[in-house]
ZASE-419524 format. One line per 2 residues: for each residue z negated, y, x of N, C-alpha, C, O. Coordinates in pm, whole numbers. Atoms other than C-alpha are relative to their C-alpha. Layout:
<nodes>
Z Y X Z Y X Z Y X Z Y X ~ ...
</nodes>
This chain:
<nodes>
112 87 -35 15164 -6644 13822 -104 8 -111 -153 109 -161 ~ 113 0 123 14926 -6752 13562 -123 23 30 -170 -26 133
100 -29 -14 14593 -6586 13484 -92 -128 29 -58 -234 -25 ~ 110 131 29 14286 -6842 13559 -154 56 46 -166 78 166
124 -22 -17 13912 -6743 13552 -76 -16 138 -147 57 207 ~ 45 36 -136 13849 -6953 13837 52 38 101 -13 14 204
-30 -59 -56 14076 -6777 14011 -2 155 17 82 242 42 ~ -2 -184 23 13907 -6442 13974 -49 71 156 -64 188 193
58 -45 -156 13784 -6457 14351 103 80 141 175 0 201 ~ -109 -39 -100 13998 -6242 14624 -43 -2 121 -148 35 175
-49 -5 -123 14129 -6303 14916 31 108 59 113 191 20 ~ -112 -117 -62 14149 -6071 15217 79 -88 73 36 -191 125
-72 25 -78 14466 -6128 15374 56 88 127 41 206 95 ~ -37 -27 -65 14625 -6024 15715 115 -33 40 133 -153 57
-122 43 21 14976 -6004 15761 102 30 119 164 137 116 ~ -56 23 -133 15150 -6073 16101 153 -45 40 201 -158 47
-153 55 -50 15520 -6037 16217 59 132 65 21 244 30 ~ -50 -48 -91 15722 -5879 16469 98 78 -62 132 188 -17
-146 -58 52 16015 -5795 16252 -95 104 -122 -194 84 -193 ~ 73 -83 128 15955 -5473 16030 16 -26 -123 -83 -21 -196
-105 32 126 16202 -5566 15726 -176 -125 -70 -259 -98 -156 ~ 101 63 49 15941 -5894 15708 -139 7 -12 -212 -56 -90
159 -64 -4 15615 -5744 15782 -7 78 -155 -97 32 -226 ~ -16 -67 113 15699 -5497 15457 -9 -106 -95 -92 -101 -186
-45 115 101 15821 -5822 15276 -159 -70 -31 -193 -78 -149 ~ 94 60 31 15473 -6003 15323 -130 116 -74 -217 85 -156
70 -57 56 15304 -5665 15265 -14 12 -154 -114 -17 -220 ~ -18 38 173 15441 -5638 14888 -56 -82 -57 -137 -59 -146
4 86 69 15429 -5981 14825 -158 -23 -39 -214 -66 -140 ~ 179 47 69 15043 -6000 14851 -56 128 -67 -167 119 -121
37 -136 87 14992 -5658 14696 35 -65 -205 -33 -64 -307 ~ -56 20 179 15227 -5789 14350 -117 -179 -1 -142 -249 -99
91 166 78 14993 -6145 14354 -145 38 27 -216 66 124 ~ 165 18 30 14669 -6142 14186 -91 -105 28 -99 -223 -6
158 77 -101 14331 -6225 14408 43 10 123 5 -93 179 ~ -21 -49 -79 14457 -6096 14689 -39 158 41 -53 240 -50
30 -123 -23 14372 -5779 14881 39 13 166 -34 -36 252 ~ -78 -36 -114 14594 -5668 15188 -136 71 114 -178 187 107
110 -70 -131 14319 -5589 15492 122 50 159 74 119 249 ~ -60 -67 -85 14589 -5499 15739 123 -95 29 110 -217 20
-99 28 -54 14920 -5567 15853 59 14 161 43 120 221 ~ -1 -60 -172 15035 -5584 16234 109 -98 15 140 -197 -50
-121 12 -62 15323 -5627 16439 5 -106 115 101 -167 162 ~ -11 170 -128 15187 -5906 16718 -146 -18 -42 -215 37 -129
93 47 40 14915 -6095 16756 -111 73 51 -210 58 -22 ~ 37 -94 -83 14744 -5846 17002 -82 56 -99 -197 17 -121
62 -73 110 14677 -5596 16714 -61 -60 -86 -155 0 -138 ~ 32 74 75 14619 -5889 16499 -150 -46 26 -236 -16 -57
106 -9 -93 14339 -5980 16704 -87 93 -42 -136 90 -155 ~ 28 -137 55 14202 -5670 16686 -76 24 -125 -198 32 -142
51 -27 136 14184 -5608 16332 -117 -131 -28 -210 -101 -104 ~ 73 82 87 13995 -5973 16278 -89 29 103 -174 -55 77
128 -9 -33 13735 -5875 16515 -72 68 -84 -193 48 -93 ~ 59 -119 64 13683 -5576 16278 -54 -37 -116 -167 -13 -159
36 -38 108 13732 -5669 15977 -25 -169 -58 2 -257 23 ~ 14 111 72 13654 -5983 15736 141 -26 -16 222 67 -15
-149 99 32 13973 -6210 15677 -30 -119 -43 -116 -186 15 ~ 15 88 62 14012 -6476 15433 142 -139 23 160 -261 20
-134 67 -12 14365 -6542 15492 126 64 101 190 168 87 ~ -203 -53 -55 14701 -6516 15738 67 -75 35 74 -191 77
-107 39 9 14976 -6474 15719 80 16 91 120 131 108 ~ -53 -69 -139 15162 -6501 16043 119 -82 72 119 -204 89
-129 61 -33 15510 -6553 16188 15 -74 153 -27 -5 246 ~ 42 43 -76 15535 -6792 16448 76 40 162 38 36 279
-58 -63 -163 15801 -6649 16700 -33 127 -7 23 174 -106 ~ 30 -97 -46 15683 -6355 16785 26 7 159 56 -93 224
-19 -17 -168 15711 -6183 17176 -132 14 59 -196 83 -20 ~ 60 27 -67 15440 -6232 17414 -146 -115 -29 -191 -173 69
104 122 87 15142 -6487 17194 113 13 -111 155 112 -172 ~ -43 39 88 15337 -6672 16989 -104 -31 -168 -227 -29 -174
99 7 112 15207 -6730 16620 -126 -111 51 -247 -97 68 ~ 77 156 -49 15096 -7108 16734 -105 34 77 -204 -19 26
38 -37 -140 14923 -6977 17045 -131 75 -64 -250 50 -46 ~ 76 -141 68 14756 -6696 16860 -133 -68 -93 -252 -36 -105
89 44 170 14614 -6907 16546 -101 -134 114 -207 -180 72 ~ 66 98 -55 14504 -7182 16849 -155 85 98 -260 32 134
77 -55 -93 14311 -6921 17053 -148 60 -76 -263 78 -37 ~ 140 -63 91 14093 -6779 16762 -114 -144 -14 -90 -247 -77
98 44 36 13752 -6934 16791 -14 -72 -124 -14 -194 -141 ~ 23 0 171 13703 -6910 16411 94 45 -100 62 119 -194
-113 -60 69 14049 -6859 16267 -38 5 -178 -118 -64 -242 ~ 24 57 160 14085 -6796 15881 100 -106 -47 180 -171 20
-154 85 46 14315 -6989 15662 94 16 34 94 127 88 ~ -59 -38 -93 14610 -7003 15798 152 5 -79 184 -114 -66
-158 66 20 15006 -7015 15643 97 85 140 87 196 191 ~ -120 -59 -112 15283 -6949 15912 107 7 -67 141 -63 -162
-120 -64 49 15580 -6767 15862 123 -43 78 108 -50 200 ~ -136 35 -127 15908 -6862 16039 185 -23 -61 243 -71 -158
-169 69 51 16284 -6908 16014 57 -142 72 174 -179 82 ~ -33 110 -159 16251 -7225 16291 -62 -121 -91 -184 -129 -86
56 131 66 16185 -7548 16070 -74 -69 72 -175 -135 46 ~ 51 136 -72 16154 -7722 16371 -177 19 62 -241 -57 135
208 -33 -59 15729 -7546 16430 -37 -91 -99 -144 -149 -81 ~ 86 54 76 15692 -7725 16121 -132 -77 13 -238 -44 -40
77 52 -19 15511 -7994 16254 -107 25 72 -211 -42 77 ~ 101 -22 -112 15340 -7808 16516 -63 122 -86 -134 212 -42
111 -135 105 15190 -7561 16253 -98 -67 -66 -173 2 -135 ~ 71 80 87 15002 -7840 16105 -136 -48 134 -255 -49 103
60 1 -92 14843 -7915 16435 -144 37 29 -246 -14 75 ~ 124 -89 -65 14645 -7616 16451 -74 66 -163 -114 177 -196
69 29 156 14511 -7722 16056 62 106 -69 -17 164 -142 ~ -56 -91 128 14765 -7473 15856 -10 -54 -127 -24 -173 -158
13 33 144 14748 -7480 15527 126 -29 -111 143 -103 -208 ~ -124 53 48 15093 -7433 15460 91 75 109 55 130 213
-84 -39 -114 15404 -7334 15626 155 85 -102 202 52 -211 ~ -94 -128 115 15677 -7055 15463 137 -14 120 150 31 234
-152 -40 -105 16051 -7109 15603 89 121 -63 154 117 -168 ~ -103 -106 24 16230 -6788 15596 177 -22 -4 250 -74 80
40 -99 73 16398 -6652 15394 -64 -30 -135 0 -101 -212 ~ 87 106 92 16127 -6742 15129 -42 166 -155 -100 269 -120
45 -75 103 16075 -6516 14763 -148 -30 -78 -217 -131 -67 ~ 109 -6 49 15794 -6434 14564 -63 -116 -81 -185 -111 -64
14 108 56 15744 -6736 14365 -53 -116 111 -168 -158 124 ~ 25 52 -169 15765 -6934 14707 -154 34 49 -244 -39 91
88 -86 -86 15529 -6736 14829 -152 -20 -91 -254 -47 -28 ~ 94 0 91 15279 -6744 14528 -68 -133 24 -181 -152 71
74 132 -1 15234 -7106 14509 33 -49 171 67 -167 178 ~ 117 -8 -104 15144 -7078 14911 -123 22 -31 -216 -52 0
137 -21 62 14876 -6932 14754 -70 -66 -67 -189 -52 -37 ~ 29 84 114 14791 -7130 14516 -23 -124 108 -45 -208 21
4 98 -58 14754 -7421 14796 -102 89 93 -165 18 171 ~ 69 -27 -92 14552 -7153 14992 -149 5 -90 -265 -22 -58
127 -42 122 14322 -7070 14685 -104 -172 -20 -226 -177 -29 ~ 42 107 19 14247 -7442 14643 -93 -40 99 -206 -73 65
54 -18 -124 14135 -7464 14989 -83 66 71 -130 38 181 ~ 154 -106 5 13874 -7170 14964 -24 -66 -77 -92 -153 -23
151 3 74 13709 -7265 14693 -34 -132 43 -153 -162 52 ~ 104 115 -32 13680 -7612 14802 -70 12 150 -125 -94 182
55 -12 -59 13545 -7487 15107 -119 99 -15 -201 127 73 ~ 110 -101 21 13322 -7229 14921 -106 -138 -91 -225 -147 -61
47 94 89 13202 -7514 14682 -66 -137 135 -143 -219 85 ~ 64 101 -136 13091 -7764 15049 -105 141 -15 -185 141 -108
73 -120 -37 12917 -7396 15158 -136 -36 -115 -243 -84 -77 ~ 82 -34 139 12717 -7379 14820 -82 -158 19 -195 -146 69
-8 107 39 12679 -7765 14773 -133 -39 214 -232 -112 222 ~ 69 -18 -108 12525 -7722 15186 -144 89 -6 -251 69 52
121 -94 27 12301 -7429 15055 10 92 -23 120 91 33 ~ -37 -110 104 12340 -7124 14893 66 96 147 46 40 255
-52 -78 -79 12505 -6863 15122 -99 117 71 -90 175 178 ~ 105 -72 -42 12186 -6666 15107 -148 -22 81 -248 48 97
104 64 -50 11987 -6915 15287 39 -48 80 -43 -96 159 ~ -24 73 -128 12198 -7053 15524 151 36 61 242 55 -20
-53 -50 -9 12432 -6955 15749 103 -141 121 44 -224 190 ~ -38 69 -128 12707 -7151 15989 73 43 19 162 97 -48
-37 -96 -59 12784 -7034 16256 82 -83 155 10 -150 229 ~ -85 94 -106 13110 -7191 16549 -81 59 117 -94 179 144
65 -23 -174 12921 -7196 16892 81 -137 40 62 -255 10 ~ -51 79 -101 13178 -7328 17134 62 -76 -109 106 -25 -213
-92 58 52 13331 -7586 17003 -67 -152 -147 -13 -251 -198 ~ 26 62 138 13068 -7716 16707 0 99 -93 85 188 -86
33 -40 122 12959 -7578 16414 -161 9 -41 -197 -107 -57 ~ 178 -10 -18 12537 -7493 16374 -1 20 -122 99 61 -180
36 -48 112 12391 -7447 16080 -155 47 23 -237 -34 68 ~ 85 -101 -18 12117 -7179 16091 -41 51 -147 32 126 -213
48 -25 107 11910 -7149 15796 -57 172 27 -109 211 132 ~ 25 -134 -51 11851 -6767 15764 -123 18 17 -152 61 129
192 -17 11 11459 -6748 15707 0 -31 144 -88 34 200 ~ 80 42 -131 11449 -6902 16066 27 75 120 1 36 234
-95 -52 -73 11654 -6603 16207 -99 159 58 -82 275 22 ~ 52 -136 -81 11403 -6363 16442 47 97 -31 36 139 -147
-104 -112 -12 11629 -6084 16527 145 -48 26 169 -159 74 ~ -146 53 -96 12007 -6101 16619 49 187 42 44 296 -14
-9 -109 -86 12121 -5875 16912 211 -2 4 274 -108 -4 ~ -93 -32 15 12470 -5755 16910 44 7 159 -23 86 225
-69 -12 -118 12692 -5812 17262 159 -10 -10 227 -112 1 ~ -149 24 -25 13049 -5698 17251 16 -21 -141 -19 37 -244
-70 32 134 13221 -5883 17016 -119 -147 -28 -70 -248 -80 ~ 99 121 43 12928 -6152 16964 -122 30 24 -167 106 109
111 -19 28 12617 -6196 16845 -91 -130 40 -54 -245 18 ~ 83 59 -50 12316 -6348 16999 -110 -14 -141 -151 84 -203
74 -12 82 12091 -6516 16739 -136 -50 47 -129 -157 108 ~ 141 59 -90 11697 -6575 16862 -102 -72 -171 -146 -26 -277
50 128 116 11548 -6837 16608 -133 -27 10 -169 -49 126 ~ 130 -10 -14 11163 -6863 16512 -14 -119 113 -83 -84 208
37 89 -146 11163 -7205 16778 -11 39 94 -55 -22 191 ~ 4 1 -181 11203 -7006 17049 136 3 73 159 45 186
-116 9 -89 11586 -7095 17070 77 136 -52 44 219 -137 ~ -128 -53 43 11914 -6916 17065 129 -23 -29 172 -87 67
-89 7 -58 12250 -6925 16985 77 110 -53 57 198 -137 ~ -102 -166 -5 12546 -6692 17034 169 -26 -108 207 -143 -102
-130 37 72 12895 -6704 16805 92 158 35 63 267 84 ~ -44 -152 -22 13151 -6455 16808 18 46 -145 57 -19 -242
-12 -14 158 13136 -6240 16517 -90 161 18 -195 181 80 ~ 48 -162 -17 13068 -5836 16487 -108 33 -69 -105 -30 -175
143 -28 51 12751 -5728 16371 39 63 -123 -63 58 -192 ~ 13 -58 83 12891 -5536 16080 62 -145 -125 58 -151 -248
-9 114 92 13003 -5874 15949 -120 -105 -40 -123 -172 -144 ~ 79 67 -16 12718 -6046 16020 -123 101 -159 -195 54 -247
88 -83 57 12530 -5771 15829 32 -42 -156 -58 -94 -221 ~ -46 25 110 12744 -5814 15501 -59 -115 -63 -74 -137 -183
19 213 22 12645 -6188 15483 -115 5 -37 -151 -91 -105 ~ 160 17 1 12246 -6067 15479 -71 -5 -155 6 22 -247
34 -35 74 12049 -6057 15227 -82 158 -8 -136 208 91 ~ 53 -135 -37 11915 -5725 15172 -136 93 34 -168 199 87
148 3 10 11563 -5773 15114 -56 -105 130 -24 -222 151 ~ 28 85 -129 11386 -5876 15447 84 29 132 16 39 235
-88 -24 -106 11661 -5812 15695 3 227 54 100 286 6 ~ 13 -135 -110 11606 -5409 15899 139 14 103 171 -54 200
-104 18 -153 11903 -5315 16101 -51 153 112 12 258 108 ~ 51 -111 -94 11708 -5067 16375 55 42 89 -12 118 159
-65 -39 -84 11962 -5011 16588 179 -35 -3 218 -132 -68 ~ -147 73 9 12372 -5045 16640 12 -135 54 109 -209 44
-34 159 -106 12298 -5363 16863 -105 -111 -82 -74 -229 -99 ~ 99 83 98 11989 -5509 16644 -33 -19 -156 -42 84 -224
101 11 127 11840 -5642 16310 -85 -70 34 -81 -147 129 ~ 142 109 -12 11512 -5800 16273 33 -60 -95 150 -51 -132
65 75 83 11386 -6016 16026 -135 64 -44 -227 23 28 ~ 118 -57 0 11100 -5823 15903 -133 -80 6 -242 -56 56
114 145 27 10890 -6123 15831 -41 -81 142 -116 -178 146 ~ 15 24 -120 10897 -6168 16201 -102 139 90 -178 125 186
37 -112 -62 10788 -5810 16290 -180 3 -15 -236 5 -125 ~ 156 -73 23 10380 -5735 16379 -35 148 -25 -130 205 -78
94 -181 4 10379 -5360 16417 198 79 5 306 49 56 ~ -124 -65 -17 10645 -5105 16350 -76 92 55 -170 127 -17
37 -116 -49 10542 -4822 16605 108 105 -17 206 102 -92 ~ -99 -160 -2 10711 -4464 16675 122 -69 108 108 -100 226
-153 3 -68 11057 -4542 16800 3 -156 14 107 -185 72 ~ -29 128 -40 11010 -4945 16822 -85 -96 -86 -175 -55 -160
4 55 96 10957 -5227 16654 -77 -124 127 -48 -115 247 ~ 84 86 -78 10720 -5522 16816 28 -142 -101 -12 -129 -217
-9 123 20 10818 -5908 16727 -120 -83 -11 -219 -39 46 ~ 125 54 -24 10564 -6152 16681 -13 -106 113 -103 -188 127
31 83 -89 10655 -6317 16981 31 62 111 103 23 203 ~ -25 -108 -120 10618 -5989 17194 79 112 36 60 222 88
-96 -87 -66 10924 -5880 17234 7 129 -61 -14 132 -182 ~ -13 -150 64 10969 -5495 17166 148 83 46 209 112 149
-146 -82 48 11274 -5318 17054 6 164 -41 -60 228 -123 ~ -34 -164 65 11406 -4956 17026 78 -6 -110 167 -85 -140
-20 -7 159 11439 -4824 16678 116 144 51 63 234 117 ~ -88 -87 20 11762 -4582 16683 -45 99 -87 -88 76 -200
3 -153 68 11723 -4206 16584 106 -70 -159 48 -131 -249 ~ -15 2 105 11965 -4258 16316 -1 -119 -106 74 -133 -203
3 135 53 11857 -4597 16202 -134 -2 -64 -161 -95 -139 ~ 93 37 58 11482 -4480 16117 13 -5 -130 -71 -82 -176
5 -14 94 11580 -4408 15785 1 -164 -63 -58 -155 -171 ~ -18 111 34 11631 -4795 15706 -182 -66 10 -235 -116 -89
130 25 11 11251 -4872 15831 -90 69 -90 -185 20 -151 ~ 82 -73 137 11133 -4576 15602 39 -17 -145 -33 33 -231
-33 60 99 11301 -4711 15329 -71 -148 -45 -92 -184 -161 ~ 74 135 -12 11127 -5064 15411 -115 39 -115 -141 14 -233
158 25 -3 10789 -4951 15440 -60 61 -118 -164 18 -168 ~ 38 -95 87 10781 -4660 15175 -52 -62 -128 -163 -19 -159
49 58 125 10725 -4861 14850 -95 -94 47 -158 -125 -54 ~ 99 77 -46 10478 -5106 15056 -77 79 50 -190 31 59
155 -44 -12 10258 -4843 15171 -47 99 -106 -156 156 -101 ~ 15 -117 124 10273 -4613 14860 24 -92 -143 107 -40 -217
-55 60 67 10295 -4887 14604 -42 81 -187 -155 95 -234 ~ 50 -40 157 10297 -4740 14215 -74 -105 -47 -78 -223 -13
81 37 89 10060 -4791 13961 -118 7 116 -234 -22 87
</nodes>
């Protein structure tokens, strides 16, 4: 696979199949192709699951017969799926893999080359969806986020606090409103910028630019509401405040 500049961006991928022989097979293959980076491999969709609550995913890769959630089933149920190629030895999902917006579709038994320029059709397909993102507003200013069955766009500056429930996050917005997406707080966190954003607890961040008073153990909103500051989370507010109340020179 040929080097390309513009292709210096990686993909995490996740790599989904029932059979071990092919689970190994997809593991390799995205290990030997460059801009890739293997985030976990799993045996159904169950575990699969799982891991993308945890972790960031850019891309999967996932076989479509599997035993109890089929691939189809699996890639239809995720809220906010990532990119998607399906794996299979059954020609005949073809059409129904396209359905649920795949990107491409891999008939087994498929080699590395095969397999590459999947990629290469998946790579095209990030960046032109990183290049809308950008072209919408820089990544550090705006955020969108699937509630139900649209798509919001939530400029970050306008983002109170967001409270952490489960596997989703509640966002409270200087208007007054809210909304909720699913999406783990340690992802949500990644996405922040670093300057301005406090995370005071495992379930909260503020917006500091929202905050009136940081007291002993809690943090006061400017529209009342008051929050507990986690024992091992003050260190993040004394990090805030320390160069703003001790400023050199």
């Amino acid at each position: 696979m040929s080097e390309n500049p513009e292709n210096n961006v990686v993909m995490r991928c996740l790599a989904v199949d029932d059979e071990p022989l092919a689970l190994m097979q997809l593991k390799v293959m995205i290990e030997r192709t460059p801009g890739l980076q293997l985030a976990g491999a799993c045996a159904d969709a169950i575990e699969a699951g799982e891991v993308l609550r945890r972790e960031r995913v850019d891309v999967l890769f996932v076989d479509i017969n599997m035993p109890e959630v089929n691939g189809l089933d699996f890639v239809a149920s995720l809220p906010e799926p990532p990119l998607v190629v399906f794996t299979t030895a059954y020609s005949e999902y073809a059409v129904d893999s396209y359905k649920v917006n795949a990107v491409d579709y891999l008939l087994k038994p498929f080699g590395l080359l095969e397999f590459q320029h999947s990629v290469e059709k998946v790579r095209r397909q990030y960046q032109l969806l990183q290049h809308e993102r950008e072209a919408s507003g820089s990544d550090q200013n705006t955020l969108f986020l699937r509630v139900e069955h649209r798509v919001v766009r939530v400029p970050v500056g306008q983002i109170r606090y967001v409270q952490s429930l489960r596997e989703y996050l509640k966002f409270f917005l200087a208007d007054g409103t809210s909304v909720m997406t699913l999406m783990p707080i340690s992802h949500f966190a990644e996405q922040l910028p670093h300057e301005g954003f406090v995370r005071i607890q495992r379930s909260y961040i503020v917006n500091v630019r929202y905050v009136s008073e940081f007291g002993k153990g809690e943090v006061r909103m400017d529209d009342g509401t008051v929050l507990s500051v986690g024992d091992s989370f003050r260190d993040n507010i004394r990090q805030y405040l320390d160069p703003r109340l001790n400023p050199k020179g």
